[in-house]
C-alpha positions as CSV (number, residue, x, y, z in Angstrom):
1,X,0.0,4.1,38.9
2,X,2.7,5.2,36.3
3,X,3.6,8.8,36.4
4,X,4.6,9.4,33.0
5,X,0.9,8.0,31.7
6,X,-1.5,8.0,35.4
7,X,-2.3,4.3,34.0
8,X,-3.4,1.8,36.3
9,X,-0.3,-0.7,36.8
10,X,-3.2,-4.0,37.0
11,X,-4.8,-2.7,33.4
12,X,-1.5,-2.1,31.5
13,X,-0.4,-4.8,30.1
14,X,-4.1,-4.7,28.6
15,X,-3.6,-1.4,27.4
16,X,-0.5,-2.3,25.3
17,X,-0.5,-2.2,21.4
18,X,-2.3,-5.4,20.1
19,X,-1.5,-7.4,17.5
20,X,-1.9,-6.5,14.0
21,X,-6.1,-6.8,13.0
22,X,-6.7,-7.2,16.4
23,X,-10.4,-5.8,17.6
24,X,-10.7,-5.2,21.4
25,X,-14.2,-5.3,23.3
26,X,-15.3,-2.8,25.9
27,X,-18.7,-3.2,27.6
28,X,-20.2,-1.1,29.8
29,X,-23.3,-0.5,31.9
30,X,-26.1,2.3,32.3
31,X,-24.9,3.0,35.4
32,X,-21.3,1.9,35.2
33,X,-19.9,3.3,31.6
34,X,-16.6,2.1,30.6
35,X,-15.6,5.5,28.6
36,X,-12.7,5.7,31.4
37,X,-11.2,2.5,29.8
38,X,-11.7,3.9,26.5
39,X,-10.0,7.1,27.2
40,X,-6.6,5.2,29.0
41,X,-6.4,3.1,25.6
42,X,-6.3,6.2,23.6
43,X,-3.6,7.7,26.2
44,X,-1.4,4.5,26.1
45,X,-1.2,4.5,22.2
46,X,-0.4,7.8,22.0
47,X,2.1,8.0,24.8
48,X,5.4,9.7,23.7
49,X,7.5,6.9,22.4
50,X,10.9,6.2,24.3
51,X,13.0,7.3,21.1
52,X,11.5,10.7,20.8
53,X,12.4,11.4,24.6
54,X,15.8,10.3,23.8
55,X,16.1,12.5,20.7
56,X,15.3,15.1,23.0
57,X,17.9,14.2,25.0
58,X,15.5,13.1,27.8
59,X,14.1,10.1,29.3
60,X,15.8,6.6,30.0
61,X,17.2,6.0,26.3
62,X,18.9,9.9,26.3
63,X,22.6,9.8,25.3
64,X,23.3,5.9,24.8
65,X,26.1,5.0,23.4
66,X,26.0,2.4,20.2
67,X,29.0,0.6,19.1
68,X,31.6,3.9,18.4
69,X,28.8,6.6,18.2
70,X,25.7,7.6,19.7
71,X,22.5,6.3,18.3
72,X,20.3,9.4,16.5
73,X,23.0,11.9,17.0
74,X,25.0,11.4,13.7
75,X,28.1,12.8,15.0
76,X,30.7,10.1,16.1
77,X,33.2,8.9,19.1
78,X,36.1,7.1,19.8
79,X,37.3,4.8,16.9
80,X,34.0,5.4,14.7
81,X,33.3,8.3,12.2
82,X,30.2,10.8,11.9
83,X,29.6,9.0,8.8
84,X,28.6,5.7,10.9
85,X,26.5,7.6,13.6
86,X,24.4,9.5,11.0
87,X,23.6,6.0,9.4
88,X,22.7,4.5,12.4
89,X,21.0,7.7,13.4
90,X,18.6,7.1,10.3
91,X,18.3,3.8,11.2
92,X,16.7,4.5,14.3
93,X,14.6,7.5,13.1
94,X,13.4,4.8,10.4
95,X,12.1,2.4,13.5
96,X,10.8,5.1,15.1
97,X,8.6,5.9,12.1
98,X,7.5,2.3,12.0
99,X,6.7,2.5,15.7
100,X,5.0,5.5,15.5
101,X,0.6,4.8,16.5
102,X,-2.2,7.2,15.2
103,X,-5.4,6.9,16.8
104,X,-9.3,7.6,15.1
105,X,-11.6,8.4,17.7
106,X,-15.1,8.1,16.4
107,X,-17.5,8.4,19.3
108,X,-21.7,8.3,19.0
109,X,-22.6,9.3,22.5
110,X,-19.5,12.0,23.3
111,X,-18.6,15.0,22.4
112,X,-14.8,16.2,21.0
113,X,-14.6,18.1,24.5
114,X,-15.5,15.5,26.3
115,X,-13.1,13.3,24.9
116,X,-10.5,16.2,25.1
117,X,-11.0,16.3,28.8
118,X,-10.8,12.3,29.6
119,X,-7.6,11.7,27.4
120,X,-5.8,14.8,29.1
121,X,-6.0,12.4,32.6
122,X,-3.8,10.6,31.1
123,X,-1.5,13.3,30.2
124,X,-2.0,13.2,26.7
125,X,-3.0,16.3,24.9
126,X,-4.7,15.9,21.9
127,X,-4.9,19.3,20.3
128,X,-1.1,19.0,20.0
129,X,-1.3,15.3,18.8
130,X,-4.2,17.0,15.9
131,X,-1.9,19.3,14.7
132,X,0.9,16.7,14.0
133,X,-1.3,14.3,12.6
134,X,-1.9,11.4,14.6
135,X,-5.3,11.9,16.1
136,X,-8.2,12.5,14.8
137,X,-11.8,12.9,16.9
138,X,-15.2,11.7,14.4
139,X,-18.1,13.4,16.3
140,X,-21.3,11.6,15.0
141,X,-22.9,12.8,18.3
142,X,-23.7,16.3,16.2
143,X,-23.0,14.4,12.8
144,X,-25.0,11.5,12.6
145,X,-24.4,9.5,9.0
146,X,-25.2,6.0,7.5
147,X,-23.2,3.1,7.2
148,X,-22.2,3.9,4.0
149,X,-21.1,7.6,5.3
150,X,-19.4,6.0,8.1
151,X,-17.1,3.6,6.1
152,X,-16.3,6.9,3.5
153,X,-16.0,9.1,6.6
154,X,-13.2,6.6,8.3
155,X,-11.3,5.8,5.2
156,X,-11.1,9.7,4.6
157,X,-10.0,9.1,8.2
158,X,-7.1,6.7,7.1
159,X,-6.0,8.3,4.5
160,X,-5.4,11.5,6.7
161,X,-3.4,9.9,9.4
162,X,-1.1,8.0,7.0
163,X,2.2,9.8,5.8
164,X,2.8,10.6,2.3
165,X,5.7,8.3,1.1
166,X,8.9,9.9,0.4
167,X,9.4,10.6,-3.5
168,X,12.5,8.7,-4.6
169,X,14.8,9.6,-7.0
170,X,15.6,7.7,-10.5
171,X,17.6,5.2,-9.5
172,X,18.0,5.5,-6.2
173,X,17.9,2.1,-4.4
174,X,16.2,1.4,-0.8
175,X,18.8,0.7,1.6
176,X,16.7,0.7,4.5
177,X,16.9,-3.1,6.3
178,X,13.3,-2.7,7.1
179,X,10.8,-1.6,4.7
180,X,6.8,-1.5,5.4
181,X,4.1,-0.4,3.7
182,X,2.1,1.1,6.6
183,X,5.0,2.8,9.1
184,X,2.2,4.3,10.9
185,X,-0.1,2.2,12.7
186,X,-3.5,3.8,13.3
187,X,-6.1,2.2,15.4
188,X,-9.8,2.9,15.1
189,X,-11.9,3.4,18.1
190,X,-15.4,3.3,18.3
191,X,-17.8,4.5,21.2
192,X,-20.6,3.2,21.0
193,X,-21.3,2.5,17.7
194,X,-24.6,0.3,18.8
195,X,-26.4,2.9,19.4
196,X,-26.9,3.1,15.7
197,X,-29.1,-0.2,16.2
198,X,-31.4,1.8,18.5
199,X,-31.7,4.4,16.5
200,X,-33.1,1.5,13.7
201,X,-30.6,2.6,11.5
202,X,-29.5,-0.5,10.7
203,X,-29.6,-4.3,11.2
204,X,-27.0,-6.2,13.8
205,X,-25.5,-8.0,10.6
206,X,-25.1,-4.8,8.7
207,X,-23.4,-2.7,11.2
208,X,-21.2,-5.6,12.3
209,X,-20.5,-6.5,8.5
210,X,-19.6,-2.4,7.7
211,X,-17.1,-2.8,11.2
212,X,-15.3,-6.3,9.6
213,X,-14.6,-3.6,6.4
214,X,-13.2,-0.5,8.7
215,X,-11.0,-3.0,10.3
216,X,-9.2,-4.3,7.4
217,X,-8.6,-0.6,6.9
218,X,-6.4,-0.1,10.0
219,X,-4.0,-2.3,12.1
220,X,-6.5,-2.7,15.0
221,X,-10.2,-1.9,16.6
222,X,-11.6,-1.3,19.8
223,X,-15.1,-0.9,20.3
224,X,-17.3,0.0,22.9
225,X,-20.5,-1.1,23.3
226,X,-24.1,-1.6,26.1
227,X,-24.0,-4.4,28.0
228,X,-26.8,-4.5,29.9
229,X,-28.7,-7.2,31.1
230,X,-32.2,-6.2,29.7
231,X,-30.2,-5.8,25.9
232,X,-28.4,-8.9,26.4
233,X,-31.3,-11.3,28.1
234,X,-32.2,-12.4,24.2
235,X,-28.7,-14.3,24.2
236,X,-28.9,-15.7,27.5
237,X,-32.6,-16.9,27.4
238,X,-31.2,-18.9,23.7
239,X,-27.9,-20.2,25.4
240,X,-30.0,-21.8,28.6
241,X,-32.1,-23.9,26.7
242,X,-32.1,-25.9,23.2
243,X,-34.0,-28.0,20.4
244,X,-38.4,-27.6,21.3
245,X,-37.6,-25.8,24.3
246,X,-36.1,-22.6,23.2
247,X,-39.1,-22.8,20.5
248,X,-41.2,-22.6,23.4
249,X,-39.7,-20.0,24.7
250,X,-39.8,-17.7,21.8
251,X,-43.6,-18.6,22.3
252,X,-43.9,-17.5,25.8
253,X,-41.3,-14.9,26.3
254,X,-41.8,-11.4,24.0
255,X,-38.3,-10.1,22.8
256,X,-38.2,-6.6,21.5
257,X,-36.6,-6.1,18.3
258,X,-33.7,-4.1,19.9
259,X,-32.9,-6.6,22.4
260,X,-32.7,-8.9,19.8
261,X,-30.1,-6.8,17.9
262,X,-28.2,-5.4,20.7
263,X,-27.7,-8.9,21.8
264,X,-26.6,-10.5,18.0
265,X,-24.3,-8.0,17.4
266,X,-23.0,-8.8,20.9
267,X,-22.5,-11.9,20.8
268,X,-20.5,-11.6,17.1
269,X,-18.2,-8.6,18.4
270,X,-17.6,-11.2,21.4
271,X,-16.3,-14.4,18.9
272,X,-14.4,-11.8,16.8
273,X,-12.6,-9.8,19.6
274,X,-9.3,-11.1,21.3
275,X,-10.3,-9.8,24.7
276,X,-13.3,-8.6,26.2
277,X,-13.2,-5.9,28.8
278,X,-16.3,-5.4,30.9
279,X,-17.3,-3.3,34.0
280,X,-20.4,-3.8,36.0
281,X,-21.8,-2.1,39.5
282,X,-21.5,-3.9,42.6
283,X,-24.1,-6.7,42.8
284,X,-24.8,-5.3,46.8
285,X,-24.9,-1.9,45.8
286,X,-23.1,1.4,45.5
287,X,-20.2,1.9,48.0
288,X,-18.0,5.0,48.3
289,X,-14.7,3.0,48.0
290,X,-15.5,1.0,44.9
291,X,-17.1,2.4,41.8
292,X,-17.4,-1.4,40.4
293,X,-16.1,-4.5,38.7
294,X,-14.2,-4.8,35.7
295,X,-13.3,-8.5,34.1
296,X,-11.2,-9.0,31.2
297,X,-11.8,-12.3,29.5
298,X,-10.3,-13.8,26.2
299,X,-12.9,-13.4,23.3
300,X,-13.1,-15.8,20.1
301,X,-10.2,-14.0,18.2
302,X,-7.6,-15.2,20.3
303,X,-8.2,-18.8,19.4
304,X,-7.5,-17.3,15.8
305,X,-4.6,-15.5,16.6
306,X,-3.1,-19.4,18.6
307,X,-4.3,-21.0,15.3
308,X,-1.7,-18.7,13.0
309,X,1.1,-19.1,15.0
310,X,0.9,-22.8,15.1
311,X,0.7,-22.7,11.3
312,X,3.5,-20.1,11.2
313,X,5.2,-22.3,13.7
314,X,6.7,-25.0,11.1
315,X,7.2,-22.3,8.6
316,X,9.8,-19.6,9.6
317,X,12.9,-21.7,12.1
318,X,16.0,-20.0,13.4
319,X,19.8,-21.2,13.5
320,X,18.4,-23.3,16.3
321,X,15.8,-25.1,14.4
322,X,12.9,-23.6,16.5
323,X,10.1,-21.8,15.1
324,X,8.2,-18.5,14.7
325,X,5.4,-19.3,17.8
326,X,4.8,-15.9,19.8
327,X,7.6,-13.7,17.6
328,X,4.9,-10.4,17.0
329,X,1.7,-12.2,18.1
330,X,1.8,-10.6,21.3
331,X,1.5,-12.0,24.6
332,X,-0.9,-14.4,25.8
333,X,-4.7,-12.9,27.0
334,X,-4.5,-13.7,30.7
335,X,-8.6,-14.0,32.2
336,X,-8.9,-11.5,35.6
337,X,-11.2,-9.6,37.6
338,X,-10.5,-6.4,39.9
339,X,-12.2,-3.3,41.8
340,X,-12.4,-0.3,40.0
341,X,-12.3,3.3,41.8
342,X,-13.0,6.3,39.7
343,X,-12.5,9.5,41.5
344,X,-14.2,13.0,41.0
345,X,-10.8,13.9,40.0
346,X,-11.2,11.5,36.9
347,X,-8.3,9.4,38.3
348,X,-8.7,5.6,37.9
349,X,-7.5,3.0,40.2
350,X,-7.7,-0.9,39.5
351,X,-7.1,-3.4,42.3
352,X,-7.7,-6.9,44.1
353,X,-10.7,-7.3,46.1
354,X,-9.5,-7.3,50.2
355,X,-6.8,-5.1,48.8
356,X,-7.1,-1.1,49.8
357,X,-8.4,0.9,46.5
């Protein structure tokens, strides 16, 4: 488990930054909830970036030397001038900026407290991260709203967490080598935004249509939903048969209205998201060693995300004459499934079965 973050070292590489428009499943159970997951994806975008600890003179990147001056310190060394090391010191305050991740928390079953306590596990505290404006907790647990109310509410969101841009003088040209839009990348959690479906506040297509809007708003999504077998038994029952038959089963097997939701809005999340993370109790029971299973499987995005960088592929070539596949489509979703531990501590452990949790 990394010390800097308390991250498990088999879940990391799932807990990186995603893609830009990426959307991220989490599923959980009533008696195995996946808010743990939730809580190390908050603490892994909003880990200290490498270049701050450096500017700090701490950390791995502290005092290295670039070309004749130091990186960030703007004084210079050797051969070089201060004049060089301050440029170069912008420079990399400039891709810090761009690198720099705000989170939106917007949770419907947890309290700010709650969430407070989780994220600190993994030494990330956010009342230091609120004050310098790059996380923001939605509780809809005390302030329930509409869909419309929702989308206003996280654009306000947005709007918040992005920085003013710098006014520029009359005149004055960019000479930055990089320019973006959006330097900040915020990313938009939701916990459990399905309860809103049991609640009959809204249909399957509606919430899932007001979520397709919120993500074009940020650079990704992960959301959290039930999945429980008595929710989701609508979709299976329709998936194991076809043509008259499933017509006869409609006949002979009652479906509740929520199941019926809770499993569309499912299965849609499922064919948008890259990935689908999922934890589930032991089938044999409840064991003092094991807390449960947790599967990470590629969702219907990722197909999307293959498709655009075969299409980008013959578009953008280098000196050598090969293309743009994989540059900034992250890496590929690789399937897996572990043992999960969670302690009374809060502490998280992810591992092999036959290995010692």
């Amino acid at each position: 488990m990394t010390g800097r973050t308390r991250l498990p070292p088999a879940l990391e590489p799932y807990l990186r930054l995603p893609p830009e428009t990426s959307l991220i499943l989490l599923t959980g159970t009533l008696g195995c909830a996946v808010h743990w997951v939730t809580a190390r994806f908050v603490g892994s975008f909003l880990a200290p970036l490498r270049g701050a600890e450096s500017a700090a003179g701490v950390g791995p990147g502290a005092g290295v030397r670039s070309g004749a001056g130091v990186r960030g310190s703007g004084y210079g060394f050797g051969d070089g001038d201060g004049k060089r090391g301050e440029e170069e010191g912008q420079e990399g305050q400039e891709e810090e900026e761009e690198q720099e991740t705000a989170v939106i928390l917007a949770s419907w079953l947890r309290g700010e407290k709650f969430w407070a306590t989780e994220i600190r596990r993994t030494c990330v505290h956010t009342p230091k991260l609120t004050t310098a404006n790059r996380y923001l907790h939605l509780d809809f647990l005390r302030n329930p709203c509409s869909l419309a109310d929702l989308e206003s509410t996280v654009s306000q969101a947005v709007t918040k967490l992005s920085p003013p841009e710098a006014p520029r003088a009359p005149g004055q040209k960019n000479t930055s080598k990089k320019k973006k839009k959006k330097k900040r990348k915020i990313v938009l959690i939701l916990d459990n935004p399905d309860l809103l479906l049991a609640l009959t506040a809204c249909s399957a297509q509606d919430l899932y249509t007001t979520l397709l809007r919120l993500r074009s708003q940020t650079y990704a999504m992960v959301v959290s939903c039930a999945g429980d077998a008595p929710l989701l038994g609508a979709a299976a029952a329709a998936a194991a048969v076809s043509g008259d038959a499933a017509s006869a089963l409609q006949t002979t097997t009652t479906t509740t209205p929520l199941e019926a939701e809770s499993a569309g809005f499912v299965v849609q999340m499922v064919y948008a998201a890259r990935f689908v993370i999922g934890v589930r109790g032991l089938e044999t029971g409840s064991a003092r060693d094991v807390s449960g299973v947790l599967r990470v499987t590629r969702g219907g995005g990722v197909h999307d995300d293959q498709k655009e960088e075969e299409e980008e592929e013959g578009e953008e070539e280098d000196e050598w004459g090969r293309g743009s596949r994989g540059k900034g489509k992250g890496e590929e979703v690789k399937e897996m499934e572990a043992l999960f531990l969670v302690g009374r501590d809060g502490g998280a452990r992810v591992f092999e079965r036959g290995a010692v949790g």
